[in-house]
C-alpha positions as a Markdown table, in Angstrom:
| # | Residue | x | y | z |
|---|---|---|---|---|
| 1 | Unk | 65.2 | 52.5 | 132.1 |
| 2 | Unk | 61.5 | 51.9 | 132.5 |
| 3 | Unk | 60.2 | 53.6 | 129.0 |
| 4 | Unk | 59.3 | 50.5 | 126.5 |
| 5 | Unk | 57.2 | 51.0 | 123.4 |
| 6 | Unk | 56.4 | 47.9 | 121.1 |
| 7 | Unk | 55.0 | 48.4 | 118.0 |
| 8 | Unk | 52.8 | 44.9 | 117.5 |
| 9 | Unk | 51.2 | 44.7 | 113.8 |
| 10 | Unk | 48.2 | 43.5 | 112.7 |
| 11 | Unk | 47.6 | 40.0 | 112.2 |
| 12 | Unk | 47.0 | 40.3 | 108.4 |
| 13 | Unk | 50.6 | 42.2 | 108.1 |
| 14 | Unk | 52.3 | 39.1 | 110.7 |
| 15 | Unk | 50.0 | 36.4 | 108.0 |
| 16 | Unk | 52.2 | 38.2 | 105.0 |
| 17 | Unk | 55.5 | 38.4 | 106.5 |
| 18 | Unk | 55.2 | 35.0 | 107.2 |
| 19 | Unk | 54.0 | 33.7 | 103.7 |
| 20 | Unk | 57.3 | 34.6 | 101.7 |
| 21 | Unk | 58.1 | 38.3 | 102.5 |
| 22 | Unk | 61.3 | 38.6 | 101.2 |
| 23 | Unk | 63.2 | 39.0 | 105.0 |
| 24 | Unk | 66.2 | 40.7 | 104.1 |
| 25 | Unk | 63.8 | 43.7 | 102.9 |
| 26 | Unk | 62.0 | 43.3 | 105.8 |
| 27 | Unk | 65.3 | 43.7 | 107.6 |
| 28 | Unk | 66.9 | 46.4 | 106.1 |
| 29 | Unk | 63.0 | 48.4 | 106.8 |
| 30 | Unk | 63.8 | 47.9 | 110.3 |
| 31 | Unk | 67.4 | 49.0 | 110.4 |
| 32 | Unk | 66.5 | 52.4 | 108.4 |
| 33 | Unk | 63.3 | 52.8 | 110.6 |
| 34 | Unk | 65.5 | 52.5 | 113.7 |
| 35 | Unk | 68.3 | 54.8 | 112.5 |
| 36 | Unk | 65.7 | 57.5 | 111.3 |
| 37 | Unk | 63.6 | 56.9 | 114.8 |
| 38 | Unk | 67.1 | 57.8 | 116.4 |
| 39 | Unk | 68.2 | 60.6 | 114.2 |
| 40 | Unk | 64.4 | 61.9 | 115.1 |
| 41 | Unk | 64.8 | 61.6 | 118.7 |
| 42 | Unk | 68.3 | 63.2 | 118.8 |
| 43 | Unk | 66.7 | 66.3 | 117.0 |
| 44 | Unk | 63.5 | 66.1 | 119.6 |
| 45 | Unk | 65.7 | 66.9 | 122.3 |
| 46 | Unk | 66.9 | 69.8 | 120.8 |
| 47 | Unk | 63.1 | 70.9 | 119.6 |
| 48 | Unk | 61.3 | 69.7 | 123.0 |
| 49 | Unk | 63.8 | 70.9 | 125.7 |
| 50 | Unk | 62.8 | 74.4 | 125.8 |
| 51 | Unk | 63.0 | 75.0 | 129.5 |
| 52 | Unk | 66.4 | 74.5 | 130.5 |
| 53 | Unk | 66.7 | 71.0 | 130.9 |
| 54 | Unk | 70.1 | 69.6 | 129.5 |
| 55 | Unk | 69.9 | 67.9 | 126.2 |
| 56 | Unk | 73.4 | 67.0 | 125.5 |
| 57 | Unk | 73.7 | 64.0 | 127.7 |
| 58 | Unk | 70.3 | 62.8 | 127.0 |
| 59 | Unk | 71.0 | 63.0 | 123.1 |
| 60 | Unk | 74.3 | 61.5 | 123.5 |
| 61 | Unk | 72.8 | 58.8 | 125.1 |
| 62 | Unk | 69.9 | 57.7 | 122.5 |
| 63 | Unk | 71.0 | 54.5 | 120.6 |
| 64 | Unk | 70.0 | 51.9 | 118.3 |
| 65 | Unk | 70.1 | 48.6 | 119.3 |
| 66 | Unk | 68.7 | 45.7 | 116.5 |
| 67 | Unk | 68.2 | 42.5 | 117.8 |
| 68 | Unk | 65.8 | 38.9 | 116.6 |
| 69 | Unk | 68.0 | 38.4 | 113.6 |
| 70 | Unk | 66.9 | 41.9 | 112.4 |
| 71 | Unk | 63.7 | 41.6 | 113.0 |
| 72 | Unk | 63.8 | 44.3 | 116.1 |
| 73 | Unk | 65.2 | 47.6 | 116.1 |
| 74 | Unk | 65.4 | 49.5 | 120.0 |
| 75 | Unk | 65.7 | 53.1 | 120.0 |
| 76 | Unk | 65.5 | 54.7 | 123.2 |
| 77 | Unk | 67.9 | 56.7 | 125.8 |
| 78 | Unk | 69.9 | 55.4 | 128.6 |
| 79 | Unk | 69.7 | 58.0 | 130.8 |
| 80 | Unk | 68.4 | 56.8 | 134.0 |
| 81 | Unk | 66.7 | 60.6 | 134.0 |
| 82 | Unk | 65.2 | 60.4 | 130.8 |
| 83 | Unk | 62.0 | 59.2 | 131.9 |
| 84 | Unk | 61.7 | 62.4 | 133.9 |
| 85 | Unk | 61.9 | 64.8 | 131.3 |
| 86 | Unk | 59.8 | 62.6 | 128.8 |
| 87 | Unk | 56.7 | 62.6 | 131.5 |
| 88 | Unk | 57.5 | 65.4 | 133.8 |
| 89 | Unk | 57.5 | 65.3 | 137.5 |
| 90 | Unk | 55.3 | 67.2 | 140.0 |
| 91 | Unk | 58.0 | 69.8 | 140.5 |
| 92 | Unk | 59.1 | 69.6 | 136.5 |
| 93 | Unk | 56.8 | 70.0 | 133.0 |
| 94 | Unk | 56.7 | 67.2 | 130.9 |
| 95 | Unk | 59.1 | 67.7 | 127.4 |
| 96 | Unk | 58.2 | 64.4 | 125.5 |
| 97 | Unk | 61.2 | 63.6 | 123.1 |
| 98 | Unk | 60.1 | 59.7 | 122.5 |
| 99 | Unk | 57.1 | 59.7 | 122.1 |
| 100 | Unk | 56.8 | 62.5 | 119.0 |
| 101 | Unk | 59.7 | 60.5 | 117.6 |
| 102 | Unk | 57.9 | 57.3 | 117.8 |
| 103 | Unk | 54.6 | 58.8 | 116.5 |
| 104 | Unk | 56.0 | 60.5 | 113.4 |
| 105 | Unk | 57.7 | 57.1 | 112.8 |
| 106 | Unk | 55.2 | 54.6 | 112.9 |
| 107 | Unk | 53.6 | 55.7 | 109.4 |
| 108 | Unk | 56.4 | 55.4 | 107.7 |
| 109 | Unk | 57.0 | 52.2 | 108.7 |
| 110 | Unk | 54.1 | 51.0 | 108.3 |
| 111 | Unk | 54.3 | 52.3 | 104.6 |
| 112 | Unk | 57.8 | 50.7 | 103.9 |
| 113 | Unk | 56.5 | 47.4 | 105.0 |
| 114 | Unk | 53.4 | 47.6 | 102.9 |
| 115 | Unk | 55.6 | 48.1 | 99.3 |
| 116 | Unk | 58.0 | 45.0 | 100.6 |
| 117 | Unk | 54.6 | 43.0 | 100.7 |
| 118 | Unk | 52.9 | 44.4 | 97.9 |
C-alpha cells in the first residue's frame, strides 16, 4: 500500500527482552496493542474524515495482521486510496487516520512493556 510505520525500541528495552522477558507477555502486549491500534484507527476515520471523504470502505478495510511468532503486530488499511486521504493530494486536504492512531499508541506500549520487564 506504500504506508509502513515500524516502531524500533531502544537498545536497552531489545537488551531486556532478550535476557529472560517472559515472551508470552511480551506476546500477548503485542496482540492487545495491535487490536487497540485497530479499534483506534477504525474510530479515526470516523473523527478525521470531516470533508466528505468515504470512511466505510476504508474502515472496513483496516486489519490486524501478527506475524514473527508474535513478536509483530501490522495494523494498517488496504485500501489502495488510503494513502491519499492520510497525506492529501494537491487537489484533496490531508485527513491523517494512521498516524494519530499510531501516536496515541506508542505510549501505551511502551508502558505495557516496561511492567512485563520490571
Amino acid at each position: 500500500m506504500g504506508i509502513n510505520v515500524r516502531l524500533v525500541g531502544a537498545l536497552e528495552l531489545q537488551v531486556k527482552l532478550k535476557k529472560g522477558t517472559n515472551l508470552n507477555a511480551v506476546r500477548t502486549i503485542v496482540h492487545k496493542n495491535g487490536d487497540e491500534l485497530n479499534r483506534n484507527m477504525k474510530a479515526q476515520t470516523h473523527e478525521a474524515f470531516v470533508k466528505g471523504y468515504s470512511h466505510g470502505e476504508t474502515a472496513r478495510s483496516i486489519n490486524t495482521i501478527i506475524a514473527d511468532g508474535g513478536l509483530t503486530a501490522k495494523v494498517g488499511p488496504t485500501t489502495n486510496y488510503s494513502k491519499y486521504v492520510e497525506y492529501g493530494t494537491r487537489k484533496m486536504e490531508a485527513e491523517p487516520f494512521i498516524k494519530p492512531s499510531f501516536d496515541k499508541q506508542v505510549p501505551k506500549f511502551i508502558h505495557d512493556l516496561e511492567r512485563v520487564m520490571d
